[in-house]
C-alpha positions as CSV (number, residue, x, y, z in Angstrom):
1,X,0.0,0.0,0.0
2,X,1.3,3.2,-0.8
3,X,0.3,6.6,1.4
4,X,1.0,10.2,0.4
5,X,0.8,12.6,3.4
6,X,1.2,16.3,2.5
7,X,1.4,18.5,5.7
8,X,3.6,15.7,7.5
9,X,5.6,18.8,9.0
10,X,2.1,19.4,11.2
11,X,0.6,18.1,14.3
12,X,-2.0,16.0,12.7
13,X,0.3,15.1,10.0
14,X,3.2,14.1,11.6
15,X,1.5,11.3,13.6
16,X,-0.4,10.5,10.9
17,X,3.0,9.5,9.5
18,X,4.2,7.9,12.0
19,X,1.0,5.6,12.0
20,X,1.1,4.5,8.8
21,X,4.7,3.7,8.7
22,X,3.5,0.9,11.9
23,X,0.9,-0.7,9.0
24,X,2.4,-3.8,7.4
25,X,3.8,-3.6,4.2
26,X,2.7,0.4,3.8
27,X,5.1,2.6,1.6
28,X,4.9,6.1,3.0
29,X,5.8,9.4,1.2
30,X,5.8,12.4,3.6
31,X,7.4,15.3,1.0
32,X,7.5,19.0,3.5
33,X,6.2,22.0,1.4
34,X,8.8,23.5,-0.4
35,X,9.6,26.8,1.2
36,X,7.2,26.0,3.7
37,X,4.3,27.1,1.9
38,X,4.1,25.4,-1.7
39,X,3.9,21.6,-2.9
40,X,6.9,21.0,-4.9
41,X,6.3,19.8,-8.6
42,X,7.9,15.9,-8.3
43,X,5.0,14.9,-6.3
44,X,3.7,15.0,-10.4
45,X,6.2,13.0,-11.5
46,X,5.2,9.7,-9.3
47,X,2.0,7.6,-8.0
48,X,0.8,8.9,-4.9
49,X,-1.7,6.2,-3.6
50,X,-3.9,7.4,-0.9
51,X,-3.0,10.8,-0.3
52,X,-4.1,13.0,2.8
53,X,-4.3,16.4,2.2
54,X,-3.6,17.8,5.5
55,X,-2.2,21.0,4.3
56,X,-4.1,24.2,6.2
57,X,-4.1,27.1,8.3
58,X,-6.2,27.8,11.8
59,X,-5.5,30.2,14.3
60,X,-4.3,33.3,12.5
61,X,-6.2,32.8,9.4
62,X,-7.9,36.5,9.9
63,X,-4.0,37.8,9.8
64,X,-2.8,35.6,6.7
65,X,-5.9,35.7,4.3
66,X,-4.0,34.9,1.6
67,X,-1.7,32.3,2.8
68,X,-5.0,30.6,4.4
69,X,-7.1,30.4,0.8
70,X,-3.9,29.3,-0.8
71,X,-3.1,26.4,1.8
72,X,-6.8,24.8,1.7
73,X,-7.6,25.7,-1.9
74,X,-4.6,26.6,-4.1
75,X,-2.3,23.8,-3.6
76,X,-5.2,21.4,-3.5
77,X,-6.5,22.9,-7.5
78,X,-2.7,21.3,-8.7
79,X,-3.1,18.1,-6.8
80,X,-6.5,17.7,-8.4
81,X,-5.8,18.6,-11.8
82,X,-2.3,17.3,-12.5
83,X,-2.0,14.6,-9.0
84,X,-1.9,10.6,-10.1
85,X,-3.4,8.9,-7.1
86,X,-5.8,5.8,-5.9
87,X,-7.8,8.3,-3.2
88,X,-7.5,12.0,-1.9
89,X,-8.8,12.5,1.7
90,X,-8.7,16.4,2.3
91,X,-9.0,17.4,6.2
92,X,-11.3,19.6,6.6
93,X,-13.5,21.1,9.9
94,X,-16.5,20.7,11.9
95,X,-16.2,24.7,11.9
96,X,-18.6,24.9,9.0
97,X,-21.4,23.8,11.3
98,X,-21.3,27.6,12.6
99,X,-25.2,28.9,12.3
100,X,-26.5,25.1,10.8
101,X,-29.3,23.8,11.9
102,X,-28.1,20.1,12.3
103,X,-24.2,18.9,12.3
104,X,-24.8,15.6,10.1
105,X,-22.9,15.4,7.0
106,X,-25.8,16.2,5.0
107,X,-27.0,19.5,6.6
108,X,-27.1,22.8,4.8
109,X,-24.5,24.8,5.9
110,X,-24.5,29.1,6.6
111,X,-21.5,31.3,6.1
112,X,-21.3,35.3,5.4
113,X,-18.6,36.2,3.0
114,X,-18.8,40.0,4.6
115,X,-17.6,38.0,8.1
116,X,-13.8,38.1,8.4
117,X,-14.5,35.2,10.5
118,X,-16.0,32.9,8.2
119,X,-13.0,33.0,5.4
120,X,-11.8,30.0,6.8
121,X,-15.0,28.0,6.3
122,X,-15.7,29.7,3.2
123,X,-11.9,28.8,2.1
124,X,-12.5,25.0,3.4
125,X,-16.0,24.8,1.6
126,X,-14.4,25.8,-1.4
127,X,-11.9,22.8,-1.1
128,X,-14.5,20.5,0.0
129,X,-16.7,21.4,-3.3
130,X,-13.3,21.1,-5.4
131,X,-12.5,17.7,-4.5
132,X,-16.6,16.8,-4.8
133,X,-16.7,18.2,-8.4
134,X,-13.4,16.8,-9.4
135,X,-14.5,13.0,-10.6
136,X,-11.5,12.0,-8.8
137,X,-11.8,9.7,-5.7
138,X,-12.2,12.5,-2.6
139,X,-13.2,12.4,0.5
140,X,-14.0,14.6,3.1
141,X,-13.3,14.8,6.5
142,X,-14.3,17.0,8.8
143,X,-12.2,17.4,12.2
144,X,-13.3,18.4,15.2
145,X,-11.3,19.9,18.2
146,X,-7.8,17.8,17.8
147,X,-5.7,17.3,20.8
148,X,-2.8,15.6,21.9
149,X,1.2,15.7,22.3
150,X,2.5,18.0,20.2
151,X,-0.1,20.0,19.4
152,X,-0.4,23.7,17.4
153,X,0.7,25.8,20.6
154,X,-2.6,28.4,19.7
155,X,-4.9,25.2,20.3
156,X,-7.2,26.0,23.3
157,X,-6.2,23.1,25.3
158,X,-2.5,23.7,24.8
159,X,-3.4,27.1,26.0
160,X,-4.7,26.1,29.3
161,X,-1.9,23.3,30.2
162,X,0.8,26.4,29.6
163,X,-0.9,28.6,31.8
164,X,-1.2,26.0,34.4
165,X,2.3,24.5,34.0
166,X,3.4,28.1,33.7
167,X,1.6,29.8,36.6
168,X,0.0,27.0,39.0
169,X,-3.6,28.5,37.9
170,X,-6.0,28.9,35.0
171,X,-8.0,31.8,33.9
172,X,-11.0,30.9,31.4
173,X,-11.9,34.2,29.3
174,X,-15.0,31.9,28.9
175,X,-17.8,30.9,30.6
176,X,-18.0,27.4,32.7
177,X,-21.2,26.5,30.3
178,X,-18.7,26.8,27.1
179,X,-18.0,23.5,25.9
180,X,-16.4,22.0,22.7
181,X,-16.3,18.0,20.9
182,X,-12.4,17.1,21.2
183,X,-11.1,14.3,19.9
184,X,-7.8,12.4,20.3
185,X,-5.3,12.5,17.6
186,X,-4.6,8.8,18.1
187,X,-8.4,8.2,17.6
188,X,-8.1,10.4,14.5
189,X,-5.0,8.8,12.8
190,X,-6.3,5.4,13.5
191,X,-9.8,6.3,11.4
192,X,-7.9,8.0,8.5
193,X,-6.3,5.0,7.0
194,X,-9.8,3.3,7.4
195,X,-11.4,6.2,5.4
196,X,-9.5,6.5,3.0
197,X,-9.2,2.7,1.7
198,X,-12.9,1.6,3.0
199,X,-15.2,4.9,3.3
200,X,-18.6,4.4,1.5
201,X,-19.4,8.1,1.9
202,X,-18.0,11.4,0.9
203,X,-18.1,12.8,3.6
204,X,-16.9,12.1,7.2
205,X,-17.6,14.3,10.8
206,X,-14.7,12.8,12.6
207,X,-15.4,13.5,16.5
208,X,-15.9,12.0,19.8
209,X,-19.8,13.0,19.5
210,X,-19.9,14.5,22.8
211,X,-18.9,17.9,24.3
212,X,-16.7,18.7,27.1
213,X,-17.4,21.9,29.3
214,X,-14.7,24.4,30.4
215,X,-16.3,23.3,33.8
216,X,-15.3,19.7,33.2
217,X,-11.5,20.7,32.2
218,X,-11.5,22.9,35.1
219,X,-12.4,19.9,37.3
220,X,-9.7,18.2,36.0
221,X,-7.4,20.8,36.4
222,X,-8.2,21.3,39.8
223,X,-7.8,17.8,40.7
224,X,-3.8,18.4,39.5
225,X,-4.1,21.4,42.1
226,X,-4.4,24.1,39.8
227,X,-6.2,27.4,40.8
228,X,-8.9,27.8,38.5
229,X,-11.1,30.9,37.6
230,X,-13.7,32.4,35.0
231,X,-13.5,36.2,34.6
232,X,-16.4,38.1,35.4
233,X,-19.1,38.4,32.4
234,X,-17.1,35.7,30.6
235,X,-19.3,35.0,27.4
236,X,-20.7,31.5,26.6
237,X,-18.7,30.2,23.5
238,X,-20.1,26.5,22.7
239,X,-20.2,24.4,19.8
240,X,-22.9,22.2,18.3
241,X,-22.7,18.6,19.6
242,X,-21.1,16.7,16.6
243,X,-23.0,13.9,14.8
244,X,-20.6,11.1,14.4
245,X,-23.2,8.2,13.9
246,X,-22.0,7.6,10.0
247,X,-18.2,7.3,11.5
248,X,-19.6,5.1,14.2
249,X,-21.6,3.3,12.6
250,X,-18.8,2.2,10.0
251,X,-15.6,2.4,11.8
252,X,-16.4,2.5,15.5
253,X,-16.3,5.0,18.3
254,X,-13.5,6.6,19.9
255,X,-11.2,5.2,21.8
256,X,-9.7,7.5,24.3
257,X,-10.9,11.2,25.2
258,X,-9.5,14.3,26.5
259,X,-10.7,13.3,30.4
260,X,-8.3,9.8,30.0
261,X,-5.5,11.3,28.4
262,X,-5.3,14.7,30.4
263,X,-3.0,13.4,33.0
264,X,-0.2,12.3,30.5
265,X,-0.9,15.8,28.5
266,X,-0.7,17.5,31.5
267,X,2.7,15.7,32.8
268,X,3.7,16.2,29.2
269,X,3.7,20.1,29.5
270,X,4.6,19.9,33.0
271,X,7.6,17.9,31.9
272,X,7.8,20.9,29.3
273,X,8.2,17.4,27.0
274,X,5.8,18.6,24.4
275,X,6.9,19.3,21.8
276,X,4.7,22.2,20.8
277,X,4.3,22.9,16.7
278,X,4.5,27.2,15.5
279,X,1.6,28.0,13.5
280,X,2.3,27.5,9.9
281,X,1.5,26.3,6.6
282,X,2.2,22.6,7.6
């Protein structure tokens, strides 16, 4: 079997590399983007297999417009129109959900092209309806809230263990009823393999299917003896609870979650063994 995974210098991509190189008999090409930002032209020159297309951009996508559109759409126009591969499978977000009615894969989804905010659900739509419209065979898969070791060092939850490793305390900026679907990366490298060579659909929602308050991380926290507090007036700031039952239903549910793992994150940071990624085009 041969894999393609562009973004390897990532969070998600890197242990998605390291993942497939543990499957038997799997052939694994991991080329970094050539200045940091492009896809150099000899992935044209060879068979890619099952590629994953985990180039993107997240937290400062309001700052780097540009960069962002070109990262989840650009590069991924080339692949599709000049690529030679078995199956694409381009990571996209459960952020499109924003304003939808319903979070299954089916819903219609809402976004304001006037909204600085939405660019990076616009710019992932637009890569989603590429690979849809391209007659290749693509798949979709959008990610919910990804932790684990060595992740992006703007992620929320990398946020909180610096403060606490940092300080000894943790203040939210939002409110105890906030609350969020993360998901494990090991639960996430482990279905995208499985996607890729046996997904019946187009689209996947890949998410634990449940949400975890900043009350129940601050439980946690404080049972590591970490002085937690939510400022005054702090606004609620929660997401949609992920339908996952097409994921489930064909792959099973997840096997770890953020409550199980947060001790060995938190040691991780503690440790200052974390090995936290700069924000890039990766």
């Amino acid at each position: 079997m041969m894999f393609t995974v562009l973004g390897s210098g990532g969070f998600i991509g890197g242990q998605l590399v390291d993942a497939l190189e543990a499957i038997d008999r799997a052939a694994v090409y991991a080329p970094l983007p050539k200045d940091g930002a492009d896809i150099s032209d000899e992935i044209f020159d060879r068979d890619l297999g099952h590629v994953f297309y985990c180039i993107g951009l997240t937290a400062d996508f309001r700052s780097r417009p540009l960069d962002t559109v070109k990262a989840h759409v650009c590069l991924l126009r080339r692949l599709l129109d000049r690529g030679r591969f078995e199956s694409l499978t381009y990571l996209s977000s459960t952020r499109v959900y924003e304003g939808a009615a319903t979070t299954d894969e089916s819903t219609i989804l809402q976004v304001d092209p006037t909204n600085p905010g939405h660019l990076y659900n616009l710019s992932k739509l637009m890569g989603e309806s590429l690979c849809h419209a391209s007659g290749h065979n693509a798949r979709v898969v959008r990610l919910s809230n990804v932790f684990g070791r060595a992740m992006p060092a703007q992620n929320f939850i990398s946020r909180v263990f610096h403060e606490a490793a940092s300080t000894g305390k943790v203040q939210f900026l939002t409110s105890s009823r906030s609350a969020k679907d993360y998901v494990s990366v090991n639960d996430v490298v482990r279905w995208l393999p499985q996607i890729a060579q046996h997904g019946i659909h187009s689209i996947y929602n890949v998410a634990s299917g449940t949400n975890l308050s900043n009350a129940g991380i601050a439980s946690l926290l404080e049972q590591k003896r970490i002085v937690v507090g939510f400022s005054e007036g702090a606004p609620d700031w929660s997401f949609p609870v992920i339908d996952n039952n097409r994921l489930v239903e064909e792959f099973g549910g997840a096997q770890s979650s953020l409550a199980n793992e947060f001790e060995y994150l938190f040691d991780c940071f503690i440790n200052h063994d974390n090995g936290i990624e700069d924000e890039r085009i990766t």
